[in-house]
C-alpha positions in Angstrom: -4.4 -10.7 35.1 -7.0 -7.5 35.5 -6.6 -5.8 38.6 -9.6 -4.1 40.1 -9.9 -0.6 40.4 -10.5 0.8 43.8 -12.6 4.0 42.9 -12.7 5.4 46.5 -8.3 5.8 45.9 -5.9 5.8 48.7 -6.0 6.8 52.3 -3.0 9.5 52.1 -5.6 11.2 49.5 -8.1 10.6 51.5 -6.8 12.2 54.6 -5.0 15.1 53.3 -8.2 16.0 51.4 -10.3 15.4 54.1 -8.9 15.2 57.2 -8.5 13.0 60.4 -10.9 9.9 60.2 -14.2 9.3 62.3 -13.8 6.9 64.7 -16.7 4.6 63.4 -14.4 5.0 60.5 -11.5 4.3 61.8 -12.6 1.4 63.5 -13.9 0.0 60.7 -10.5 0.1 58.4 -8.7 -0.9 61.1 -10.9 -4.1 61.5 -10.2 -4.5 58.2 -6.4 -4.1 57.4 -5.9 -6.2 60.9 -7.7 -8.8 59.3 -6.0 -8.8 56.2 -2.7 -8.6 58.0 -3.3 -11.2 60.0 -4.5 -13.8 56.8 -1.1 -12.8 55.1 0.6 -13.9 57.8 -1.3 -16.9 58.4 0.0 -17.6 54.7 3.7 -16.5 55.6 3.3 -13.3 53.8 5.1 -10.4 54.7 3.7 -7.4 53.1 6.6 -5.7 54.2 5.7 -2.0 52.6 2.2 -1.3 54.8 1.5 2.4 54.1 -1.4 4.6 53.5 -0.7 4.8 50.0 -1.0 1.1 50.0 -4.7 1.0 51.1 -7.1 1.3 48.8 -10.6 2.5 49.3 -14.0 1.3 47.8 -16.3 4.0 46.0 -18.2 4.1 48.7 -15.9 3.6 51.2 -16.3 1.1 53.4 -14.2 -1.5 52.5 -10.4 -0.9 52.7 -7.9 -3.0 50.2 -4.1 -3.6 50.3 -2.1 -3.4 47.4 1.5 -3.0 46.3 3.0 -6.7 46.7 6.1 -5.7 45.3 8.4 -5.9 48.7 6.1 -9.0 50.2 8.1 -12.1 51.1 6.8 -15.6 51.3 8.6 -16.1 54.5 9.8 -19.8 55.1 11.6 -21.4 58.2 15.0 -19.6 58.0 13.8 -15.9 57.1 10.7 -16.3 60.1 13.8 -17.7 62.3 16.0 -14.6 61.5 13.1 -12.2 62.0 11.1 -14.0 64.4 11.4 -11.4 66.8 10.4 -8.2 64.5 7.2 -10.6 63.2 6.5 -11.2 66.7 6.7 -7.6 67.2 4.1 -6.5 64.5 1.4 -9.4 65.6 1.6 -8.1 68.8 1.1 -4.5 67.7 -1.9 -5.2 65.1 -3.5 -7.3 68.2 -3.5 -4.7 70.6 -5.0 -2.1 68.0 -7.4 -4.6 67.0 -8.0 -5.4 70.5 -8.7 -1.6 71.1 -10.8 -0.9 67.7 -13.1 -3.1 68.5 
């Protein structure tokens, strides 16, 4: 499988070279990693390692992408029922930013 490279790197590098994020910006890769989020979960993904590092950044930088699958879980009915509470948790958090971002 080739993997695409995300020219634009993370957003650690991208913040500790140059600093805090517009708020168009932000907005935008919020938008976007909610969204992506919320589609894993739809697929009973947890990506379960969600860091800057793990966002990747197009060339030009607009669109954000996350990587790193390598602590995801395809959650099924007994891991959601033992961490039903925590996934609950994390929807409700990515909402209300989303909710706010937008």
């Amino acid at each position: 499988q080739v993997l695409e490279y995300a020219e634009g790197g993370d957003v650690l590098h991208y913040v500790q070279t140059a600093g805090a994020l517009g708020e168009e910006r932000a907005r935008s890769w919020t938008g976007q990693i909610v969204s992506a989020v919320v589609y894993m979960h739809d697929l009973g993904i947890a990506h379960r390692d969600l860091k800057l590092e793990n966002i990747l950044l197009s060339a030009d930088l607009r669109a954000v992408k996350i990587c790193d699958f390598g602590f995801a879980k395809k959650l099924d009915d007994r891991s959601v029922s033992s961490c039903n509470h925590y996934v609950l948790l994390v929807n409700r958090v990515l909402f209300t930013v989303a909710a706010v971002a937008m």
